[in-house]
N, CA, C and O atoms as a GROMACS GRO file, in nm:
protein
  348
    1UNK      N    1  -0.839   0.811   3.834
    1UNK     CA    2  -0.828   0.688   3.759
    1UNK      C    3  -0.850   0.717   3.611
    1UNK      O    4  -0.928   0.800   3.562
    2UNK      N    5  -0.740   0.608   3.530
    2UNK     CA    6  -0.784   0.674   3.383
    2UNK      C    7  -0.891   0.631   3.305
    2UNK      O    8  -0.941   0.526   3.344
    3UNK      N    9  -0.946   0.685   3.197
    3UNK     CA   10  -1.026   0.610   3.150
    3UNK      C   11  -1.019   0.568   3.022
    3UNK      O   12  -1.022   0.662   2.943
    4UNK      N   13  -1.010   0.448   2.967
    4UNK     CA   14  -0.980   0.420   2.820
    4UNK      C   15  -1.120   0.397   2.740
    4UNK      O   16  -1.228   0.363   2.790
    5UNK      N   17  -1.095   0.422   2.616
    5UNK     CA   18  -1.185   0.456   2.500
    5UNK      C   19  -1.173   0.370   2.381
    5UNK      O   20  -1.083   0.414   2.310
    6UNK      N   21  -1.229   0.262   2.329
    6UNK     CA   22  -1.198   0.190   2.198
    6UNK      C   23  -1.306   0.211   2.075
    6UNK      O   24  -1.428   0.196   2.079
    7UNK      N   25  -1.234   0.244   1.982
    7UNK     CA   26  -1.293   0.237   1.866
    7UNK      C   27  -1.230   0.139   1.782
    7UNK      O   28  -1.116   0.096   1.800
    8UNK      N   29  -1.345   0.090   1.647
    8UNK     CA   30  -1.338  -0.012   1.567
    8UNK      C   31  -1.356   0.008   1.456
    8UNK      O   32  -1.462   0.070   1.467
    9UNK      N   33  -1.326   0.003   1.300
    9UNK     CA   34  -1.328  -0.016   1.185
    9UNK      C   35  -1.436  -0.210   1.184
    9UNK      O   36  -1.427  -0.323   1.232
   10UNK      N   37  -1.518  -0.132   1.100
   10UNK     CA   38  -1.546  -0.289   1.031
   10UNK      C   39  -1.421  -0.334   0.934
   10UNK      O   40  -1.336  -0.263   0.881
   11UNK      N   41  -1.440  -0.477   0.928
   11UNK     CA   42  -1.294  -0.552   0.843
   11UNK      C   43  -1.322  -0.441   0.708
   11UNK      O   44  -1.428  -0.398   0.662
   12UNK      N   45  -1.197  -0.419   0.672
   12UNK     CA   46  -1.198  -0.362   0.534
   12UNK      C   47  -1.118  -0.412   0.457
   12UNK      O   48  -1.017  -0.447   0.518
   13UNK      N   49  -1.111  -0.441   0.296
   13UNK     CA   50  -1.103  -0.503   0.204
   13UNK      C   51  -0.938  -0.475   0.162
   13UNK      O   52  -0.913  -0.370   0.102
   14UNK      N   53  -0.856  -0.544   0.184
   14UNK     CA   54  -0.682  -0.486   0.152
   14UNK      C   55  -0.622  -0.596   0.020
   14UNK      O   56  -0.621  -0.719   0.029
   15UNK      N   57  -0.579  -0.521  -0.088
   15UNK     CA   58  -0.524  -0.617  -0.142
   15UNK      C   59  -0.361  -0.638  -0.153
   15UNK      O   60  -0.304  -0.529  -0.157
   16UNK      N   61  -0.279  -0.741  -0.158
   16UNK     CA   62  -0.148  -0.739  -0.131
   16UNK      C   63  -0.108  -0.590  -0.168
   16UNK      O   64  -0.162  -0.518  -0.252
   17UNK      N   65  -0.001  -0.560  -0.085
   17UNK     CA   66   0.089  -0.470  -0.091
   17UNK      C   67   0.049  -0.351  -0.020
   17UNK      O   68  -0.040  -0.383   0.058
   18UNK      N   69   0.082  -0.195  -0.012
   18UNK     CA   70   0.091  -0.102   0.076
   18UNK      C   71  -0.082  -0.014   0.051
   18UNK      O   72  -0.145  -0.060  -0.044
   19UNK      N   73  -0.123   0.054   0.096
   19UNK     CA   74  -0.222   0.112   0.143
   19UNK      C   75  -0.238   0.217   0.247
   19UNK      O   76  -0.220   0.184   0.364
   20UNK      N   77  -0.283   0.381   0.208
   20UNK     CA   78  -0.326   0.423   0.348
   20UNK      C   79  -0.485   0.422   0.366
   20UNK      O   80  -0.575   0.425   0.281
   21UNK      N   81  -0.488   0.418   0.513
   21UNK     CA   82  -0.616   0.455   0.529
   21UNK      C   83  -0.633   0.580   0.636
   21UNK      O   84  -0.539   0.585   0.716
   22UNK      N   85  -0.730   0.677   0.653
   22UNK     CA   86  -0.772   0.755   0.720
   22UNK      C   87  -0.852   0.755   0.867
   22UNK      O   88  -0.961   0.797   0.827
   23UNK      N   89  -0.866   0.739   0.984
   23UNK     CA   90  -0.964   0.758   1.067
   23UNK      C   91  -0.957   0.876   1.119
   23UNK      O   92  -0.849   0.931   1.143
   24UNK      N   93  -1.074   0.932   1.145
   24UNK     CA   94  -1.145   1.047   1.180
   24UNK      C   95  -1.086   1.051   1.350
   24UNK      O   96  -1.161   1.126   1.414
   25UNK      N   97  -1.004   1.007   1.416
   25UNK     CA   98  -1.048   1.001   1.568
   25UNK      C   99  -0.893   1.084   1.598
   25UNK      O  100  -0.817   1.131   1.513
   26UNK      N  101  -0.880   1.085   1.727
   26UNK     CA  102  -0.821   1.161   1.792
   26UNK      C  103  -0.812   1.278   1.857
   26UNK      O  104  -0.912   1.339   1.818
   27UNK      N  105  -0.759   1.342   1.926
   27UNK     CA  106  -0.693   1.500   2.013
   27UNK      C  107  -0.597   1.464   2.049
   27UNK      O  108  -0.534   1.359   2.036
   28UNK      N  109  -0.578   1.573   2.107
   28UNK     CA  110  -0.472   1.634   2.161
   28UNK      C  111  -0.466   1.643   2.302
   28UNK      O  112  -0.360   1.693   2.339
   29UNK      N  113  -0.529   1.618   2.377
   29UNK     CA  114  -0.513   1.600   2.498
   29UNK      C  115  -0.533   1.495   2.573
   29UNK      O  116  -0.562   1.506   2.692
   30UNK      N  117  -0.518   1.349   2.497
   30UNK     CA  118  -0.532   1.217   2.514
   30UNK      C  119  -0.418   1.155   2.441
   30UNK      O  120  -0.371   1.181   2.330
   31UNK      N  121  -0.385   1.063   2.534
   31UNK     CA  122  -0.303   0.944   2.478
   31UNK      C  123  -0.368   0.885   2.389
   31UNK      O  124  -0.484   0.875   2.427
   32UNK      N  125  -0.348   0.830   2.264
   32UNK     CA  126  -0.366   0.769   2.139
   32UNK      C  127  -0.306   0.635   2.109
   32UNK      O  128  -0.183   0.647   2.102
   33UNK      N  129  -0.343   0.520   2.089
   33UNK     CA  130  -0.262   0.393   2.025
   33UNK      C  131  -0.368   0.338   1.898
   33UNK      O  132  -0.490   0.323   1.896
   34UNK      N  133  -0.265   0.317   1.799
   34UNK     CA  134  -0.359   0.201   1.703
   34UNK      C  135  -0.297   0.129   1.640
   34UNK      O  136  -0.174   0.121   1.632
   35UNK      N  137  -0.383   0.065   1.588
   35UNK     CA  138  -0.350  -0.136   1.537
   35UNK      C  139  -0.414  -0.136   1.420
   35UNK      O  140  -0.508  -0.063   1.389
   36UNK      N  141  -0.351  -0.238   1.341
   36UNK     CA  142  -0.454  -0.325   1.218
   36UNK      C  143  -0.417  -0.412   1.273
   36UNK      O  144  -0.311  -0.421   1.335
   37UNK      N  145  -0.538  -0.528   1.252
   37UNK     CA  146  -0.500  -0.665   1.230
   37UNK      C  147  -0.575  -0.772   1.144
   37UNK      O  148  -0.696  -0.792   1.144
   38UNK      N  149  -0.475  -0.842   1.066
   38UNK     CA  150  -0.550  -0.934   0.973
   38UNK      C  151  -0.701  -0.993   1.061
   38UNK      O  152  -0.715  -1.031   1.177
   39UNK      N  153  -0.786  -0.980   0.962
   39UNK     CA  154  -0.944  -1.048   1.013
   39UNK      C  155  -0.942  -1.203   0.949
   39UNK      O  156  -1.045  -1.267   0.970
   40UNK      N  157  -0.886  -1.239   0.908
   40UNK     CA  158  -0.879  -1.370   0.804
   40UNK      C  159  -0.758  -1.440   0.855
   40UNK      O  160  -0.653  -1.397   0.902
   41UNK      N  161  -0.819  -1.601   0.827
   41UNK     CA  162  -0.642  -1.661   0.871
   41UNK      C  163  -0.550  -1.646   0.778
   41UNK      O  164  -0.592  -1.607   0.669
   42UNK      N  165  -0.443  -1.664   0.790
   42UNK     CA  166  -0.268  -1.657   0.726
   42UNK      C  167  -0.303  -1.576   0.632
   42UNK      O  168  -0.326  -1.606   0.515
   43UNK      N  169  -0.308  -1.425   0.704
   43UNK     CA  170  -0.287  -1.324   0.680
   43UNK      C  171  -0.182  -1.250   0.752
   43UNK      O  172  -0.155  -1.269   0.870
   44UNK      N  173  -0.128  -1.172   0.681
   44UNK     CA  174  -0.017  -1.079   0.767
   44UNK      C  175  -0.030  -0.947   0.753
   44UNK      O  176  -0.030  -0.909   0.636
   45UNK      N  177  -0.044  -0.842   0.857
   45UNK     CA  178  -0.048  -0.672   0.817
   45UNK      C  179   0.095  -0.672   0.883
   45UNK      O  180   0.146  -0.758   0.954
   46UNK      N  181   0.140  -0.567   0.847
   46UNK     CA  182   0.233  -0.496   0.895
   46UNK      C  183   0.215  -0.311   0.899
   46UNK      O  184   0.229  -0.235   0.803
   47UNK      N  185   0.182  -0.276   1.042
   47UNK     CA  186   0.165  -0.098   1.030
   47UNK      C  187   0.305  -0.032   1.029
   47UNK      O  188   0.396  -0.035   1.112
   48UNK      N  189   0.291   0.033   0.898
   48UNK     CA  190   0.420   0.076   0.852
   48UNK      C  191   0.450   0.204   0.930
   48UNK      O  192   0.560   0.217   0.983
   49UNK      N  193   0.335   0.322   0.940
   49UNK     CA  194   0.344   0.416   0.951
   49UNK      C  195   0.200   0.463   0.991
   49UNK      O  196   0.092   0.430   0.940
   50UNK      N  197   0.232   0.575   1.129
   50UNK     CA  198   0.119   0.620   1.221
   50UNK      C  199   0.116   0.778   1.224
   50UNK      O  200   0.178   0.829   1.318
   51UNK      N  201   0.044   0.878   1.121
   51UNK     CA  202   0.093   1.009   1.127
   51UNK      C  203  -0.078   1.105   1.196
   51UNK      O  204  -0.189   1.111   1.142
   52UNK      N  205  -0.038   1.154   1.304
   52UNK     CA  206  -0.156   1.236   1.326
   52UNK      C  207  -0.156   1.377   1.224
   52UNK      O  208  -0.067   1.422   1.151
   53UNK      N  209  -0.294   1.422   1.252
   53UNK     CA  210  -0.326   1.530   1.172
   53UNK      C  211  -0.386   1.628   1.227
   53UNK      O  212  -0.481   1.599   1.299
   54UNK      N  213  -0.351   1.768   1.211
   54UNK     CA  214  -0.493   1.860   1.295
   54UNK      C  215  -0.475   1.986   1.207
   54UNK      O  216  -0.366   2.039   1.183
   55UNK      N  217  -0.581   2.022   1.167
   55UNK     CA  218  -0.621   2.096   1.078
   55UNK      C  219  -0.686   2.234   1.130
   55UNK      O  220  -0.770   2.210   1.216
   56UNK      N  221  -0.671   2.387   1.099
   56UNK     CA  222  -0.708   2.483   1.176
   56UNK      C  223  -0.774   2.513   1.254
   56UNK      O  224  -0.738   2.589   1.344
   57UNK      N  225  -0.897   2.463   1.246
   57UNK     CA  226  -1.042   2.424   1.394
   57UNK      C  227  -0.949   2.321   1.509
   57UNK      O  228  -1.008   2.296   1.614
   58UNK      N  229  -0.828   2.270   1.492
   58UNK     CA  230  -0.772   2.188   1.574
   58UNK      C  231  -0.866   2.014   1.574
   58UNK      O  232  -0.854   1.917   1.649
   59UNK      N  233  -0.954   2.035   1.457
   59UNK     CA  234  -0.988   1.876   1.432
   59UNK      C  235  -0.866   1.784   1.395
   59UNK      O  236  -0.774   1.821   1.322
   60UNK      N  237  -0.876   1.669   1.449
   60UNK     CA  238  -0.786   1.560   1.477
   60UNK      C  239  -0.829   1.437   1.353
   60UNK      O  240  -0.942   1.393   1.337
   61UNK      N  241  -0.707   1.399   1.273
   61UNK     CA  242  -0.714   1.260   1.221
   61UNK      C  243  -0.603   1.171   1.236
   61UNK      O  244  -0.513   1.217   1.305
   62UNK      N  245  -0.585   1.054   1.190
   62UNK     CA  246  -0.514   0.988   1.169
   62UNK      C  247  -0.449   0.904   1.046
   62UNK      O  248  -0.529   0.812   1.027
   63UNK      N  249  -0.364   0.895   0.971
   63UNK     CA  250  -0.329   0.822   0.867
   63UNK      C  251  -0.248   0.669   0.902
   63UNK      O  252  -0.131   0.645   0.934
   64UNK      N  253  -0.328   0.609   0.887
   64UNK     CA  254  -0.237   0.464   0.884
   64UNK      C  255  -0.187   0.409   0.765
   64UNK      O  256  -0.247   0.420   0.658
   65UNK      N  257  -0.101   0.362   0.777
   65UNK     CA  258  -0.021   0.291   0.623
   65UNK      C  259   0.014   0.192   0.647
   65UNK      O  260   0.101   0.186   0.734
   66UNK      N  261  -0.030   0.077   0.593
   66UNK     CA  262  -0.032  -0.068   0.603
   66UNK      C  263   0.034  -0.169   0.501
   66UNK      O  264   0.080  -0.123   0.396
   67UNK      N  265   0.039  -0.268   0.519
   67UNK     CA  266   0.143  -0.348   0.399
   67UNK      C  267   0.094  -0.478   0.419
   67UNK      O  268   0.156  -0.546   0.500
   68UNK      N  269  -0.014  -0.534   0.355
   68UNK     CA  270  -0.095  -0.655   0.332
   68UNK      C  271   0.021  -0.730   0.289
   68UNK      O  272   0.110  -0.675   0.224
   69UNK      N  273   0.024  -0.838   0.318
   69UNK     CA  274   0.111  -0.974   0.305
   69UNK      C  275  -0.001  -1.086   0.320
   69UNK      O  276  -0.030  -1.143   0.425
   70UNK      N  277  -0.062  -1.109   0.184
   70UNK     CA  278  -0.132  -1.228   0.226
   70UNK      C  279  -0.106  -1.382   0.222
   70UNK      O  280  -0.010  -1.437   0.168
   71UNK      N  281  -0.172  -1.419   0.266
   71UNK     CA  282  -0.162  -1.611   0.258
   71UNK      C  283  -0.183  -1.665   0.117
   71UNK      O  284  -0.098  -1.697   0.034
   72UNK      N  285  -0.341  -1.667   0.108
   72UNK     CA  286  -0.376  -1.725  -0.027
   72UNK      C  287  -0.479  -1.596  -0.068
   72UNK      O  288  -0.505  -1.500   0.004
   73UNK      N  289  -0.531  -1.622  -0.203
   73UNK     CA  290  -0.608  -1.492  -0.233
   73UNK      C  291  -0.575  -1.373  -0.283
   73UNK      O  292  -0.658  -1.327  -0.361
   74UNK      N  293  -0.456  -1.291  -0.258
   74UNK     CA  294  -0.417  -1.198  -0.321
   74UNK      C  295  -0.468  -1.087  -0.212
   74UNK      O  296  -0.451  -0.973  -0.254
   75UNK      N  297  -0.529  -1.094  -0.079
   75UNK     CA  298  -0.529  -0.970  -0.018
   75UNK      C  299  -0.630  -1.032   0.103
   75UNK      O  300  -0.632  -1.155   0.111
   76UNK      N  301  -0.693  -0.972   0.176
   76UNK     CA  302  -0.744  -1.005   0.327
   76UNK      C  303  -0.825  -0.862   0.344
   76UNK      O  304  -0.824  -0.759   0.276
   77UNK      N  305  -0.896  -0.898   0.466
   77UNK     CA  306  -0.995  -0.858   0.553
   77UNK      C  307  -0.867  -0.802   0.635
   77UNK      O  308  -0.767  -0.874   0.639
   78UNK      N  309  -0.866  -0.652   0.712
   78UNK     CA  310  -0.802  -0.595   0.755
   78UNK      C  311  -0.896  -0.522   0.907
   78UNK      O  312  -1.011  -0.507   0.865
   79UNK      N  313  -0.893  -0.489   1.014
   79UNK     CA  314  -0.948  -0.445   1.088
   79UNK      C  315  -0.880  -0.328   1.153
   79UNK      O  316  -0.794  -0.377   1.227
   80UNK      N  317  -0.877  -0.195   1.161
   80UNK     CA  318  -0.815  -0.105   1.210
   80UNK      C  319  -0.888  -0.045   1.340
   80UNK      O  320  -1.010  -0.036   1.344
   81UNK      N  321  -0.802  -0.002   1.447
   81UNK     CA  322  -0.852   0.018   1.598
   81UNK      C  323  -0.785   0.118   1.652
   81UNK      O  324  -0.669   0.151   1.627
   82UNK      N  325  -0.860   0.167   1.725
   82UNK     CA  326  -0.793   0.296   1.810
   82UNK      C  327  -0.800   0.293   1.961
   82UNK      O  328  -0.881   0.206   1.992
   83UNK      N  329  -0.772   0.326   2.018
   83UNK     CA  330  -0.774   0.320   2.180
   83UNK      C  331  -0.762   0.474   2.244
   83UNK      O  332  -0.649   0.507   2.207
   84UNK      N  333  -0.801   0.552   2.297
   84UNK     CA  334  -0.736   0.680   2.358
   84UNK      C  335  -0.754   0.649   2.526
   84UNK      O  336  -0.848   0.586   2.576
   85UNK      N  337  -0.641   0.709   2.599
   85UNK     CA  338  -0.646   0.666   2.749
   85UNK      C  339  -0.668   0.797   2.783
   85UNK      O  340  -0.573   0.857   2.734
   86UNK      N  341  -0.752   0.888   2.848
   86UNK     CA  342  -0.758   1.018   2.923
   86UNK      C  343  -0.756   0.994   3.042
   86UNK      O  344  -0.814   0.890   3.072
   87UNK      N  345  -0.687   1.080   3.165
   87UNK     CA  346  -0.714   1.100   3.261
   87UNK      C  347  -0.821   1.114   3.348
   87UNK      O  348  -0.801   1.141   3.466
   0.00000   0.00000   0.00000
């Protein structure tokens, strides 16, 4: 049976328009999914782009690139998430 894994970003601070951000998580021998999602109402993210990373020790990151579309305000509360499913 598999077993799934969630990690969480506290809301972080986005102001209109594009942005990357970094999380530390991942391997290579797990399935991987992630999300932003607006933390604030009539807000809109859009994840543009999902690029893994692994660096000579074979440590694992992730780059997300996001595209704030806000309501009112000029930018939003953003929440980024990870999930890995292992066997």
């Amino acid at each position: 049976m598999a077993t799934v894994h969630f990690r969480q970003s506290s809301p972080v601070w986005q102001g209109a328009g594009t942005a990357a951000w970094n999380m530390v998580v991942g391997d290579r021998d797990n399935f991987w999914g992630f999300s932003a999602r607006p933390f604030q109402a009539n807000d809109t993210v859009v994840l543009e782009k999902v690029s893994a990373n692994s660096d000579n020790n074979l440590n694992q990151s992730t780059d997300i690139v996001i595209t704030m579309i806000p309501g009112v305000g000029g930018g939003g509360l953003v929440r980024l998430a990870a999930g890995a499913v292992s066997p």
